[in-house]
C-alpha positions in Angstrom: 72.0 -4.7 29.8 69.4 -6.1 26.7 67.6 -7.6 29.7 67.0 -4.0 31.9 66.3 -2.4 28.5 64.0 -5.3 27.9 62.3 -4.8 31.0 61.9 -0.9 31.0 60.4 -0.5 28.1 57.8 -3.1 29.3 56.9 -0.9 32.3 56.8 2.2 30.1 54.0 0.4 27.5 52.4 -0.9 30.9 52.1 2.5 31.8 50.7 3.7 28.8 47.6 4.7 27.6 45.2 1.9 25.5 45.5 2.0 22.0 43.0 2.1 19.7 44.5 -1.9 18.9 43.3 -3.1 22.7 40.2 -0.7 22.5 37.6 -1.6 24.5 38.9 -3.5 27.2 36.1 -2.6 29.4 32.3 -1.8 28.5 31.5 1.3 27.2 29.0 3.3 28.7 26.5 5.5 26.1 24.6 7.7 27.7 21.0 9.0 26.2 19.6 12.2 27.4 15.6 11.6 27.2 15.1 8.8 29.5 13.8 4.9 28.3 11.6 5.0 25.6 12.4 8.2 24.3 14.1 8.6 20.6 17.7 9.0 21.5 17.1 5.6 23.8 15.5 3.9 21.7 17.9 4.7 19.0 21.5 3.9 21.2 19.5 0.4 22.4 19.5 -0.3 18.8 22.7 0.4 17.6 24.2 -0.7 21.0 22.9 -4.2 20.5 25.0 -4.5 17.3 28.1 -1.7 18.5 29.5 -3.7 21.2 29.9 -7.4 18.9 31.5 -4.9 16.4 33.8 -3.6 19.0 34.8 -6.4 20.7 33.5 -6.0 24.0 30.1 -4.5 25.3 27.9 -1.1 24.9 25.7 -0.4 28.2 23.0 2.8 27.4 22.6 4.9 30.1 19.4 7.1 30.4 20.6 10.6 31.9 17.4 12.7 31.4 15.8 16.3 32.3 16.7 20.1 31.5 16.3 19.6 27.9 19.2 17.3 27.8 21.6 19.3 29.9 21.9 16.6 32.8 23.1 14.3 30.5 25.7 16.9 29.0 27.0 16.9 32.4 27.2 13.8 33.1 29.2 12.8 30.0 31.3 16.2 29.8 32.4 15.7 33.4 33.7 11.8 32.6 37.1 10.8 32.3 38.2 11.1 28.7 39.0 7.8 28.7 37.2 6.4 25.4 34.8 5.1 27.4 32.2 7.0 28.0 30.0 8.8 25.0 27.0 10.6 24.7 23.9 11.0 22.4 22.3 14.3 22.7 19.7 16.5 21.1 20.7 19.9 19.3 19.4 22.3 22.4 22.1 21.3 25.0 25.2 22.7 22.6 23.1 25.2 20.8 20.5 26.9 23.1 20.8 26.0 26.5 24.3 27.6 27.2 22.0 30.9 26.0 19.2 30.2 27.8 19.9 28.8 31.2 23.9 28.2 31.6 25.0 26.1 34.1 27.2 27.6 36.3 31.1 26.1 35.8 29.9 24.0 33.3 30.5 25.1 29.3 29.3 21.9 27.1 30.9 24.0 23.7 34.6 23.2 25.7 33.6 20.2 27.6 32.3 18.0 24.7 33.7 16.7 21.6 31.8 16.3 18.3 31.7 12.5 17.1 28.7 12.4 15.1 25.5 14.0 13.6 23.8 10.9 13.4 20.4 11.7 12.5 17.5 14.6 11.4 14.4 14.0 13.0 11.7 15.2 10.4 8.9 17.8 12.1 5.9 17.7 10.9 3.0 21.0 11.9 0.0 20.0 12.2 -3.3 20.8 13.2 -6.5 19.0 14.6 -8.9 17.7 12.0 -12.0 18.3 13.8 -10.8 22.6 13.6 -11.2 22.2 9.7 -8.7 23.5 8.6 -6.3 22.7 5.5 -3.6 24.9 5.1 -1.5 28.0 6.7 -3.9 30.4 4.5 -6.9 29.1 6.5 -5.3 28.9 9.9 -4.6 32.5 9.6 -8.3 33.3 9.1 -9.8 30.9 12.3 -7.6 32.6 14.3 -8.5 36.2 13.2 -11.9 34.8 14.1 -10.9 33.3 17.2 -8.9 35.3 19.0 -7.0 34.2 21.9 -8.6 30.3 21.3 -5.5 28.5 19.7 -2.5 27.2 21.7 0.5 24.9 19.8 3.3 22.7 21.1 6.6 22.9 19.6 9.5 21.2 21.3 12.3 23.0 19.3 12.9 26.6 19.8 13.4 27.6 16.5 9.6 26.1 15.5 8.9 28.6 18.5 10.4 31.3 16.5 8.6 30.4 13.5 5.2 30.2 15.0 5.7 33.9 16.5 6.7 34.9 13.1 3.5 33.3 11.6 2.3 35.3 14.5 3.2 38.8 13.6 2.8 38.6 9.6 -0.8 38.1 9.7 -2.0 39.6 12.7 -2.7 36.6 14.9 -2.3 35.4 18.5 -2.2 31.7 18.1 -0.5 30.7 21.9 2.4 28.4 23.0 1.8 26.0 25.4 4.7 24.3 27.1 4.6 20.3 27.7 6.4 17.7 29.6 6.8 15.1 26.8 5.5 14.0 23.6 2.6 11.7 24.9 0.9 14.8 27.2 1.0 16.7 23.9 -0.7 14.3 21.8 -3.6 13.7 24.4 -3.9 17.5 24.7 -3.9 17.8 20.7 -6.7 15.1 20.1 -9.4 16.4 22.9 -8.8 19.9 21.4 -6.9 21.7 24.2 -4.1 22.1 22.3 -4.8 22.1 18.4 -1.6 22.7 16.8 1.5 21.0 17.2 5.2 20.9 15.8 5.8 17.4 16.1 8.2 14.3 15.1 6.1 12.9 12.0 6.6 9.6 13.0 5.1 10.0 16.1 1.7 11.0 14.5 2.1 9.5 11.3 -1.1 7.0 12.0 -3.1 10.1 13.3 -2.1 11.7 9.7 -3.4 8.9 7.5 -6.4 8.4 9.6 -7.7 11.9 8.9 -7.6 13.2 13.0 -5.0 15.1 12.0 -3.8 17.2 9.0 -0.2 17.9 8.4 0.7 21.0 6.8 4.2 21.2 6.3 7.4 19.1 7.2 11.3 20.9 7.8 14.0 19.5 6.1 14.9 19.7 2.5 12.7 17.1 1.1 9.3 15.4 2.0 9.2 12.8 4.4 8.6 9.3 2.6 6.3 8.8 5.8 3.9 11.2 4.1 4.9 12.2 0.3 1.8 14.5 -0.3 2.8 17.2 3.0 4.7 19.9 1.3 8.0 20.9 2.8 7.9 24.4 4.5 10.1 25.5 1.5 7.6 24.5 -0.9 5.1 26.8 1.1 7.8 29.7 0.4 8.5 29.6 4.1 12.3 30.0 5.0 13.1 31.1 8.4 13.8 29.3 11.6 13.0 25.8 9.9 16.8 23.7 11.0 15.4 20.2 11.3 15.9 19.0 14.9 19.1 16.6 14.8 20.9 14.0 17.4 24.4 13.9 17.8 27.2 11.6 19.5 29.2 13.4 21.7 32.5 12.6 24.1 34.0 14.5 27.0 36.7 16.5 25.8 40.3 15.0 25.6 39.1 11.9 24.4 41.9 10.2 22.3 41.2 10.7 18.9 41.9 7.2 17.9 39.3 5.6 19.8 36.8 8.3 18.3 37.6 7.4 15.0 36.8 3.6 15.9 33.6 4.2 17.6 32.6 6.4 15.0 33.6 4.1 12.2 31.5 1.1 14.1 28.7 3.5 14.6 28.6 3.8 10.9 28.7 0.7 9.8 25.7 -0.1 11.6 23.4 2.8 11.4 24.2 2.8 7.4 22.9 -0.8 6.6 20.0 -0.7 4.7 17.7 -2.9 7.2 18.8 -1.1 10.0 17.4 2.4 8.5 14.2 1.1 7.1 13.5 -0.2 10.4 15.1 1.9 13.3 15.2 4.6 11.0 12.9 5.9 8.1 10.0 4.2 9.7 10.7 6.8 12.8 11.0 10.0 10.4 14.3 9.7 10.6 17.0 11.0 8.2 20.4 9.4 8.9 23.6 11.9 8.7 26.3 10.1 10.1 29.2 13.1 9.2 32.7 13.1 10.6 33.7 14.5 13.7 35.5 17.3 12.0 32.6 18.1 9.9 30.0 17.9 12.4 32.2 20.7 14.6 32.4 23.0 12.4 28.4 22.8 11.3 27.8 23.4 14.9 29.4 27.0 15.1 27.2 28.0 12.3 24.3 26.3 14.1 25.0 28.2 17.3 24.3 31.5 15.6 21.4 30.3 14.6 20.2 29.1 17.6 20.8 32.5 19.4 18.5 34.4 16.0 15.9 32.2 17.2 16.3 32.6 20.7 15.8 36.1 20.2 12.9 35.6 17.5 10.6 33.4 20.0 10.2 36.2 22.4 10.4 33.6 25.5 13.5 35.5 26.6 13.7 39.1 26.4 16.8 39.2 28.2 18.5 38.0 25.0 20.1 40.3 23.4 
């Protein structure tokens, strides 16, 4: 009698689940939304190289890019919820895509999880050297006396929104022009095409110091210790549409919540160490987060609204309502 007892509760743990104890038995697949080389790659590479030691097993980053991060939304909302898949995505696939081009049977709000707001990724606008010009106050005036000349880049929609605001208070007609990545951008800015740009500071950070370019004002609450003398836009009494761009770690919904809690509590670990910021980091323009699942949720529903103020605000889509 012990022995059948014996012997059917070892098929009934057999049949069971992992537990966060055995967790990972298998690699873990992380995947990153902009394609090798891009920030969220870069980033995952880094912390994978350490994440999978800490784990116990092994941490593969998967690159899953194109539709402004939706592809890889997919991909990692449509996993098993098994603990062993996990994302690292950009703000616009859970707060402005699902406006802006929905995909149809497909809702990343319900699919994926929140693990992590791992990092702010301090935006810098800034504006050709050689158009001599130093500060909003004299952009305002060139383009009065240039009409229809000046064109900008901003990745993020809400620096879209704030541009068309800029716009509208003084009269102006500066122009967005869209770009494929960060590098066409930057060769556009430099020969002139496209002066103005709302761009990570760390990607232009050399161009700042060297004088080709002059940085006006950076989003966030605080300067960026990449340049200390740009104002924030704050300081320029500017305070709409200015969010900071963020990454976030994401898994499919369903996920057991004790193997979140131990990814998230590895992910930590690592990205919090004082070598790993300064160099993976700070010297990027970024500002680490690293929040809770719960409070990383709940930030996002106040973040959705106002996503959808400056969808409406940028003028791109009308059919916003």
């Amino acid at each position: 009698m012990k022995k059948s007892a014996f012997a059917l509760l070892s098929l009934i743990a057999a049949a069971m689940p992992a537990t966060a104890q055995d967790y990972p038995s298998r690699p873990i697949r992380v995947i990153a939304s902009q394609g090798a080389g891009g920030l969220s790659d870069v980033w995952m590479r880094a912390v994978a190289d350490q994440l999978g030691p800490a784990l116990g097993g092994s941490v593969v980053v998967e690159d899953r890019a194109g539709a402004a991060g939706s592809i890889g939304a997919r991909a990692c909302g449509e996993a098993a919820p098994d603990g062993y898949t996990y994302c690292i995505l950009p703000e616009q696939p859970l707060t402005i895509n699902p406006v802006i081009s929905p995909i149809a049977g497909f809702d990343p709000v319900k699919a994926l999880t929140p693990v992590s707001r791992v990092f702010y990724l301090t935006q810098v606008f800034a504006v050709i050297g050689s158009l001599n010009v130093k500060s909003f106050d004299d952009l305002a005036k060139y383009a009065k006396a240039h009409p229809k000349t000046l064109t900008y880049m901003a990745p993020s929609l809400n620096k879209v929104a704030f541009v068309e605001e800029f716009n509208k208070a003084n009269g102006i007609d500066i122009v967005r022009v869209p770009f494929k990545g960060g590098g066409d951008a930057i060769n556009s800015m430099m020969t002139g095409t496209t002066p103005i740009v709302v761009f990570g500071i760390g990607n232009i950070k050399q161009l700042i110091e060297s004088g080709k370019v002059v940085g006006f004002a950076v989003d966030g609450d605080t300067r960026s210790p990449l340049a200390p003398s740009i104002p924030t836009f704050k300081e320029m009494g500017y305070t709409k549409y200015l969010a900071p761009a963020f990454f976030g770690i994401y898994a499919p919904t369903g996920t057991p919540k004790p193997m979140i809690d131990k990814f998230h509590a590895a992910v930590v670990k690592i990205a919090s160490n004082p070598e790993f910021q300064q160099r993976h980091m700070i010297a990027r323009g970024l500002t680490a987060v690293l929040n809770t699942p719960e409070e990383f949720e709940k930030e996002l529903v106040t973040e959705r609204a106002e996503g959808l103020e400056a969808i409406k605000a940028s003028g791109l889509y009308p059919e916003v309502k």
